[in-house]
ChimeraX commands (.cxc) that place a marker at each C-alpha (Angstrom):
marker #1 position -41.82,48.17,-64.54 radius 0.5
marker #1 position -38.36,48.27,-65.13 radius 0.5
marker #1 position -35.65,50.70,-64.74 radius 0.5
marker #1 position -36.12,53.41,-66.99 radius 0.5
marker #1 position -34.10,56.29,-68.81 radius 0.5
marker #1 position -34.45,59.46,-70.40 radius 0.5
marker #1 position -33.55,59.36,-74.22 radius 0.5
marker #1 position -34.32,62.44,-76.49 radius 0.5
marker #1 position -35.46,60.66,-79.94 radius 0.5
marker #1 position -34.49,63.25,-82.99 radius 0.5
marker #1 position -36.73,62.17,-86.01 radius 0.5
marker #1 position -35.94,63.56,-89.58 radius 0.5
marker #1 position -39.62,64.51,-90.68 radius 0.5
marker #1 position -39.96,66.77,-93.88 radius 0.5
marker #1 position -42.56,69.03,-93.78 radius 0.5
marker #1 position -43.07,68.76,-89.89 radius 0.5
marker #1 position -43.31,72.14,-88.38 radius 0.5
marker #1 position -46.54,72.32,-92.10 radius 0.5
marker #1 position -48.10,69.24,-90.36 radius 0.5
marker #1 position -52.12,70.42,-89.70 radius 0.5
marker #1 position -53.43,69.42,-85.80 radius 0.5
marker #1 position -55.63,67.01,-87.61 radius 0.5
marker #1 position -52.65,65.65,-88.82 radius 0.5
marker #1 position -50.42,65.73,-85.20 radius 0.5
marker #1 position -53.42,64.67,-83.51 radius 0.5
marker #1 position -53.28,61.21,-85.63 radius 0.5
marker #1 position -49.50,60.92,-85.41 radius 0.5
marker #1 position -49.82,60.93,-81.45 radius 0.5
marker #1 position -53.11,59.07,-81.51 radius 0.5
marker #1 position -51.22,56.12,-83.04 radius 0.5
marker #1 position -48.22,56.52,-80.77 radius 0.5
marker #1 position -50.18,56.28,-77.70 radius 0.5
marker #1 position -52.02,53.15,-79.16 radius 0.5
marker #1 position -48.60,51.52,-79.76 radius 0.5
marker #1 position -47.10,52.39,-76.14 radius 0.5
marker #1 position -50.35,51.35,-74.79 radius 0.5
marker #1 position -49.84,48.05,-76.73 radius 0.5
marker #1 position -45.94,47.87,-75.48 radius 0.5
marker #1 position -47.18,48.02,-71.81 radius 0.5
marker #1 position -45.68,50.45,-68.90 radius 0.5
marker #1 position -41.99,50.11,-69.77 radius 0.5
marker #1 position -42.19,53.18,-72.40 radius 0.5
marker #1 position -43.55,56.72,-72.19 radius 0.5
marker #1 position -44.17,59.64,-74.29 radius 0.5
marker #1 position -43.41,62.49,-72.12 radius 0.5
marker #1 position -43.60,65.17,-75.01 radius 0.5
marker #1 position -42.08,66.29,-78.37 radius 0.5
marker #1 position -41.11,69.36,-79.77 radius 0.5
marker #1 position -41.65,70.13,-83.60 radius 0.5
marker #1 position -39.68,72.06,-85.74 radius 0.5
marker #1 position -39.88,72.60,-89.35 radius 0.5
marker #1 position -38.55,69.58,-90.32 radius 0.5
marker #1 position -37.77,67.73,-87.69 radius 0.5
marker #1 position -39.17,66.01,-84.58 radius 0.5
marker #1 position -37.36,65.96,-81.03 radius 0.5
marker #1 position -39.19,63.47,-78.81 radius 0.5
marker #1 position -38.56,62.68,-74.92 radius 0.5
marker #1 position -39.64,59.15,-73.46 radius 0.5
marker #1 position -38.42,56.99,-70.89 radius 0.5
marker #1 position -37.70,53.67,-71.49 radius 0.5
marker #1 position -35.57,50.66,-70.18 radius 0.5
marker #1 position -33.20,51.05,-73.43 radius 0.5
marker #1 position -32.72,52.55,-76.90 radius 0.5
marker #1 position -33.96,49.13,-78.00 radius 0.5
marker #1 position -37.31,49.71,-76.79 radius 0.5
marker #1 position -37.71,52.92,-78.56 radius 0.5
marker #1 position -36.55,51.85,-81.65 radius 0.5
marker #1 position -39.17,48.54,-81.23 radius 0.5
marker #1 position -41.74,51.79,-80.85 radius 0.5
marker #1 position -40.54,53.49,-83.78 radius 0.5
marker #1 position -40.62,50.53,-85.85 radius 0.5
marker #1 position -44.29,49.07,-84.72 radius 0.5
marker #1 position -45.68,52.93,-85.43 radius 0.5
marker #1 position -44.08,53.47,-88.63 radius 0.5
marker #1 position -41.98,56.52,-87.08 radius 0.5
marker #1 position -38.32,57.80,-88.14 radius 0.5
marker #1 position -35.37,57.50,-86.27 radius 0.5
marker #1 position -32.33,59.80,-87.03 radius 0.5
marker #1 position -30.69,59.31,-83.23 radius 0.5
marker #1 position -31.42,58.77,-79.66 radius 0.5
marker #1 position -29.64,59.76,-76.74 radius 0.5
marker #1 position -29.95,58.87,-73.51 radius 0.5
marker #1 position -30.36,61.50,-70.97 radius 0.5
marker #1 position -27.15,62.23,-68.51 radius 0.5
marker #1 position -27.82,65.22,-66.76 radius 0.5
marker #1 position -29.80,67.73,-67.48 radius 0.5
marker #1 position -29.15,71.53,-66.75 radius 0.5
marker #1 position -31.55,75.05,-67.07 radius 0.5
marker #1 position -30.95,78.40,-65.36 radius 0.5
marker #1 position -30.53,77.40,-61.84 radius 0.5
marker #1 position -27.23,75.61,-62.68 radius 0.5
marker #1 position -25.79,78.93,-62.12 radius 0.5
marker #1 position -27.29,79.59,-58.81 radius 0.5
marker #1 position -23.97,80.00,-56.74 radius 0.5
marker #1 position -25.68,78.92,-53.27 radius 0.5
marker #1 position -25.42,75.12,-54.93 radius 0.5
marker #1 position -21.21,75.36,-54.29 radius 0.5
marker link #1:1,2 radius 0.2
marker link #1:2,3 radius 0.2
marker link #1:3,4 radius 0.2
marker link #1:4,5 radius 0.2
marker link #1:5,6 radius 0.2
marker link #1:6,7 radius 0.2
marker link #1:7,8 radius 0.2
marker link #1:8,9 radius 0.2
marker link #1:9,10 radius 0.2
marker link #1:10,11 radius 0.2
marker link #1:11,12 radius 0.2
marker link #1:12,13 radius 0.2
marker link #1:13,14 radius 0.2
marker link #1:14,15 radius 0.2
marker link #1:15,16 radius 0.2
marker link #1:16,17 radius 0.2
marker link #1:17,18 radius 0.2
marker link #1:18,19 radius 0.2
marker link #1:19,20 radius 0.2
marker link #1:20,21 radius 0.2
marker link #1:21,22 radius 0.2
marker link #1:22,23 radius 0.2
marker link #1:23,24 radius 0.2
marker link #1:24,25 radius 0.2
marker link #1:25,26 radius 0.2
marker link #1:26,27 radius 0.2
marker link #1:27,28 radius 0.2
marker link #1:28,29 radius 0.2
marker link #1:29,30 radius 0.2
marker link #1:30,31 radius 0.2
marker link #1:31,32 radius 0.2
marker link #1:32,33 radius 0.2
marker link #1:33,34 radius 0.2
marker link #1:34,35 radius 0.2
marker link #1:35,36 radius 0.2
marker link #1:36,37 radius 0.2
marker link #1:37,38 radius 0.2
marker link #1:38,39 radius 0.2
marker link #1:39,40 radius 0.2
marker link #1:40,41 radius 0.2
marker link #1:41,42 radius 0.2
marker link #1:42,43 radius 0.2
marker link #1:43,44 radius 0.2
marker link #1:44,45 radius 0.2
marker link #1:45,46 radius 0.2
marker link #1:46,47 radius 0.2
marker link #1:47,48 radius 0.2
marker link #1:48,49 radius 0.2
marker link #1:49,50 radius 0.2
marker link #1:50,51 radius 0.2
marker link #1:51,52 radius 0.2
marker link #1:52,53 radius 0.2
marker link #1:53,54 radius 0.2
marker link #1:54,55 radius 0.2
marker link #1:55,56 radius 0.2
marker link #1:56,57 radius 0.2
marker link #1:57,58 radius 0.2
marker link #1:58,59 radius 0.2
marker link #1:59,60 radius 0.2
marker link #1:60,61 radius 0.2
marker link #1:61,62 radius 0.2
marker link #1:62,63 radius 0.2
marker link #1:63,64 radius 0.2
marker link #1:64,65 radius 0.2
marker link #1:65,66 radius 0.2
marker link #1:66,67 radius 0.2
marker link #1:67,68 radius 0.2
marker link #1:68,69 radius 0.2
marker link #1:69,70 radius 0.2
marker link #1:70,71 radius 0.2
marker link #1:71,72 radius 0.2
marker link #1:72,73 radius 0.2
marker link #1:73,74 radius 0.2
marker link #1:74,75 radius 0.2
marker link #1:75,76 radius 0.2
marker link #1:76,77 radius 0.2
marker link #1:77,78 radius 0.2
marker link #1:78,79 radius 0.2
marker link #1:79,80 radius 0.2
marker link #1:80,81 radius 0.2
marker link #1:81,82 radius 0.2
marker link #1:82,83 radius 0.2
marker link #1:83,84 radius 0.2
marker link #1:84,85 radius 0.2
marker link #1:85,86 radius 0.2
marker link #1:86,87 radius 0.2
marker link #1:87,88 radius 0.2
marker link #1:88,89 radius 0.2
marker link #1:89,90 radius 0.2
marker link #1:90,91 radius 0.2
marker link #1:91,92 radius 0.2
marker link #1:92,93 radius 0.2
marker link #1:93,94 radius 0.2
marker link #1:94,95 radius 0.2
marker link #1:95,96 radius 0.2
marker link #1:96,97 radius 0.2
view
């Protein structure tokens, strides 16, 4: 497996957050039959839907290799950003000084 990065994946998608769970459940049924296809470099670690867009987090060798994902699945792609750091509430714990 090679060396792999976060990237959050933002995907213009009309209509998203109206989508039925049939209709999600197919979406991420054909995702995970395309990274299975790709092999271990790529994975899906989750998405968040909003009402019309996606925001999806993988890891993945390079932006390439999401975009080859994209592109085989017949998914958007508005950006992706790779990952730097990543901060939540205990950023502000002072004992980390």
């Amino acid at each position: 497996m090679s060396e792999c990065h976060k990237y959050v994946i933002e995907r213009d998608f009309n209509g998203a957050g109206n989508l039925t769970p049939s209709e999600l459940h197919d979406m991420a049924e054909k995702s995970c039959n395309v990274l299975r296809d790709m092999g271990p470099d790529i994975n899906w670690i989750e998405s968040y839907v909003t009402d019309d867009k996606f925001y999806c987090v993988y890891l993945a060798p390079d932006a390439e290799t999401i975009r080859e994902h994209a592109e085989k699945g017949g998914f958007p792609v508005t950006s992706i950003a790779e990952v730097k750091r990543m901060v939540d509430p205990t950023t502000a714990d002072d004992s980390i000084h």
